[in-house]
Backbone as CSV, one residue per row, in Angstrom:
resi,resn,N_x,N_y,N_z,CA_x,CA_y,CA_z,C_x,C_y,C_z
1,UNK,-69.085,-23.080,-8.740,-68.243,-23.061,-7.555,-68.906,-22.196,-6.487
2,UNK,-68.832,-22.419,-5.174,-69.284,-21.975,-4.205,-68.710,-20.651,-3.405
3,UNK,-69.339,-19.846,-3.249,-68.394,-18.158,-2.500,-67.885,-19.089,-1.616
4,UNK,-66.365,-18.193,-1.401,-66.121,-18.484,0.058,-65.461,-17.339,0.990
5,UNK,-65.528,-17.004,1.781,-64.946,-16.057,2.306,-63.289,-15.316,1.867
6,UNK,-63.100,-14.685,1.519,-61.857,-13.963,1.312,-61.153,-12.986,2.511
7,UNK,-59.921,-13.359,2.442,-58.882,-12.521,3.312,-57.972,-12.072,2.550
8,UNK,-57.990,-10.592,2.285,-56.947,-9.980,1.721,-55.844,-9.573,2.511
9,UNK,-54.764,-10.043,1.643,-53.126,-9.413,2.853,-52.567,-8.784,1.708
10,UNK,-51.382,-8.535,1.991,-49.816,-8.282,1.266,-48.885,-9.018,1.171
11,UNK,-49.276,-10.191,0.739,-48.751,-11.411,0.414,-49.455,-12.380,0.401
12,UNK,-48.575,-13.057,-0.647,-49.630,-14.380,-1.318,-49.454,-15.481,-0.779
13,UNK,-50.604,-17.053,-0.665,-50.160,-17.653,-0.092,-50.101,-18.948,-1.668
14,UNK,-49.218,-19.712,-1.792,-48.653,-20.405,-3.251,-49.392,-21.958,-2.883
15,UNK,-50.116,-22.542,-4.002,-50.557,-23.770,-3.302,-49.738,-25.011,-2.713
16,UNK,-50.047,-25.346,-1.868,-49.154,-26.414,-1.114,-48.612,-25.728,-0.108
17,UNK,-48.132,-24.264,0.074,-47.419,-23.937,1.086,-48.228,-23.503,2.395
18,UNK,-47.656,-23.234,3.471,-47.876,-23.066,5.028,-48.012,-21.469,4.781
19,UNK,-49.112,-20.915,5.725,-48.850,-19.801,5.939,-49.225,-19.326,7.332
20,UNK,-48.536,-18.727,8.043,-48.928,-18.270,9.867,-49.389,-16.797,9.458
21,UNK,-50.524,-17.124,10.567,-51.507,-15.757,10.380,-51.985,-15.438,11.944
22,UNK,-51.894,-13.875,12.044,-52.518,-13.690,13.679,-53.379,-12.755,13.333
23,UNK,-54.653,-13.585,13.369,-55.861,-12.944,13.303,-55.986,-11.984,14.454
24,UNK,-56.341,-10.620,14.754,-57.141,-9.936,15.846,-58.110,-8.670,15.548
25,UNK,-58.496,-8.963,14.014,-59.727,-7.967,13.583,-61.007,-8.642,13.911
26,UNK,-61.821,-7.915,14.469,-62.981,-8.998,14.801,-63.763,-9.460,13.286
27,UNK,-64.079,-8.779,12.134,-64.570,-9.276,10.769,-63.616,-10.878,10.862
28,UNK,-62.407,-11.095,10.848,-61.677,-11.693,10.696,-61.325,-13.092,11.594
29,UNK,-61.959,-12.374,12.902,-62.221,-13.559,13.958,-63.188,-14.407,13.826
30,UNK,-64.196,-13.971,13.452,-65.335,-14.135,12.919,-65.777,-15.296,11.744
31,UNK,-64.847,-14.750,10.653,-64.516,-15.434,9.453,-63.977,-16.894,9.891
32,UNK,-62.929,-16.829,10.511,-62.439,-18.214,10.760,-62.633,-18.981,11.860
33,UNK,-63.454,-18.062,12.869,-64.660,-19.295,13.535,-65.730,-19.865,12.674
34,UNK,-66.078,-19.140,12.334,-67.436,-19.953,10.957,-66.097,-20.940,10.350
35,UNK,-65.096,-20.726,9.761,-64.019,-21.729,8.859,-64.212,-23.034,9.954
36,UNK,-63.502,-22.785,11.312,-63.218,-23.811,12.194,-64.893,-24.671,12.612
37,UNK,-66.011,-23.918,12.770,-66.997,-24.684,13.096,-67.627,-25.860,11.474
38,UNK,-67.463,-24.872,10.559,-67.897,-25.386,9.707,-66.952,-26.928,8.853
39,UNK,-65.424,-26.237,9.106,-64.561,-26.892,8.898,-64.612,-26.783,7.191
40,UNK,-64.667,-25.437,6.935,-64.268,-24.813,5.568,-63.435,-24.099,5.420
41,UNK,-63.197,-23.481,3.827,-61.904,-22.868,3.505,-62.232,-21.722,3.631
42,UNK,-60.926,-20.489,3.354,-61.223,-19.453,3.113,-60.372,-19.126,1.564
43,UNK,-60.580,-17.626,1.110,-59.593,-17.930,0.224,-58.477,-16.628,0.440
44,UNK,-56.940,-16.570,0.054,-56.190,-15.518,0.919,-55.665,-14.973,-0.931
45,UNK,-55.902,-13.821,-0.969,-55.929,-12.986,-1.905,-55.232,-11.434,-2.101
46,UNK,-54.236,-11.017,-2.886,-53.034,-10.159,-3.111,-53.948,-8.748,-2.727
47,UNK,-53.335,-8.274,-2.185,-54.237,-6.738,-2.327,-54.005,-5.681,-3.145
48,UNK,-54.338,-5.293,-4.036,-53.475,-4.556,-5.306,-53.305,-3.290,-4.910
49,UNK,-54.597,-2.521,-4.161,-54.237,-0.973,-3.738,-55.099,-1.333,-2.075
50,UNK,-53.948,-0.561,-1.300,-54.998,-0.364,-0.101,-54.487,-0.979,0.987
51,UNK,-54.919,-0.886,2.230,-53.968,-1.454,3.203,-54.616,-2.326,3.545
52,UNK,-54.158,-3.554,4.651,-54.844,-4.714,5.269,-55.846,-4.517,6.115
53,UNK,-55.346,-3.502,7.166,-56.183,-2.771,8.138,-57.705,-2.321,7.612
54,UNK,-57.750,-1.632,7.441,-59.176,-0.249,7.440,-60.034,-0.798,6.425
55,UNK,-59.484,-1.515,5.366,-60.932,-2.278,4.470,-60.961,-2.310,3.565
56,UNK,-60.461,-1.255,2.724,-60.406,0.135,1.915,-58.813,-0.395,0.757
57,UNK,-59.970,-1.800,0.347,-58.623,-2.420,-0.379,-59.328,-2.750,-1.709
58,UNK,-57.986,-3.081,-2.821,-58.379,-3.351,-4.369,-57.538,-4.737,-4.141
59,UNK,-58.464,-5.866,-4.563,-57.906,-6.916,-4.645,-57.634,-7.758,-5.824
60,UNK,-56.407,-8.126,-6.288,-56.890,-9.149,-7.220,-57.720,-10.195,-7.106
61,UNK,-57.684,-10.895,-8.719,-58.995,-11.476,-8.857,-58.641,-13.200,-8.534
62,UNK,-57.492,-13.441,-8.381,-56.934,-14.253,-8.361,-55.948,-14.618,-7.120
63,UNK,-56.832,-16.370,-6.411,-56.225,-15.772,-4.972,-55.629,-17.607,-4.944
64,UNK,-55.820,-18.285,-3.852,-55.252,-19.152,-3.084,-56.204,-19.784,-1.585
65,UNK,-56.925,-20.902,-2.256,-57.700,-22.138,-0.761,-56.902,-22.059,0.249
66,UNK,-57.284,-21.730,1.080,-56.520,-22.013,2.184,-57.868,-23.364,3.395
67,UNK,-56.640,-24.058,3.685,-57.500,-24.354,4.988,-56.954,-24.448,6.360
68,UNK,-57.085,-24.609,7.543,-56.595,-24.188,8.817,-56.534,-25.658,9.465
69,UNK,-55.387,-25.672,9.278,-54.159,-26.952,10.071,-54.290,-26.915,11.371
70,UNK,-53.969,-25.738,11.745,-53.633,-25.913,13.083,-53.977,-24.150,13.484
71,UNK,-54.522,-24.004,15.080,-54.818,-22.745,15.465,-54.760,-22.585,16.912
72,UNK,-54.279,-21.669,17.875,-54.395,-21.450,19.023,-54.912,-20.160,19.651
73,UNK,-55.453,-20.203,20.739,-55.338,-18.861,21.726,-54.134,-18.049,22.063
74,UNK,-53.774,-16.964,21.819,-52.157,-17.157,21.700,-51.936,-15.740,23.355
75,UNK,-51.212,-15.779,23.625,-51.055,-15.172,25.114,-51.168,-13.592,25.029
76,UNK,-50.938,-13.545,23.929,-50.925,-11.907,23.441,-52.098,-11.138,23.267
77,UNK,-53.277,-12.650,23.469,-54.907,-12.098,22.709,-55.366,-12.491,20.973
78,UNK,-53.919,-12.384,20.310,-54.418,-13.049,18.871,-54.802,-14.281,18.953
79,UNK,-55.265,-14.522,18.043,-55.539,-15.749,17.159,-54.758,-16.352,16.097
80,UNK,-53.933,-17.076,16.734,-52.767,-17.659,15.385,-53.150,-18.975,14.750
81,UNK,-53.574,-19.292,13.404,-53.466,-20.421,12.789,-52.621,-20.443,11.631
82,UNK,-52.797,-21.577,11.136,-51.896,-22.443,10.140,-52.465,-22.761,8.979
């Protein structure tokens, strides 16, 4: 199986379901322009110790494909996709 990029949150995303996300870390902007040009997945993964922010996270090993439905410029400056 092939790496694919990982995004750790504080919450999981369950297969089949929708999840809204407002990207505005640049690592993270980053990540899902390569997703959108390439038109690949990422994978979204539980964070066991550590916060979302600063980096400085323990993740489980066990995560969730995601791929990006839908995404906009959003007025606020984030980056919201689907």
């Amino acid at each position: 199986m092939a790496d694919i990029p990982l995004f750790p949150l504080k919450t999981v995303l369950l297969p089949g379901n929708r999840l809204a996300l407002k990207i505005f870390e640049p690592r993270y902007l980053d990540m899902i322009a390569d997703c959108l040009r390439e038109n690949s997945c990422f994978g979204v993964v539980l964070i066991h110790k550590g916060e979302e922010i600063r980096g400085n996270t323990d993740i489980y090993s066990i995560g969730t494909t995601a791929t990006i439905s839908d995404w906009e410029h959003r007025a606020d400056g984030l980056l919201g996709i689907t």
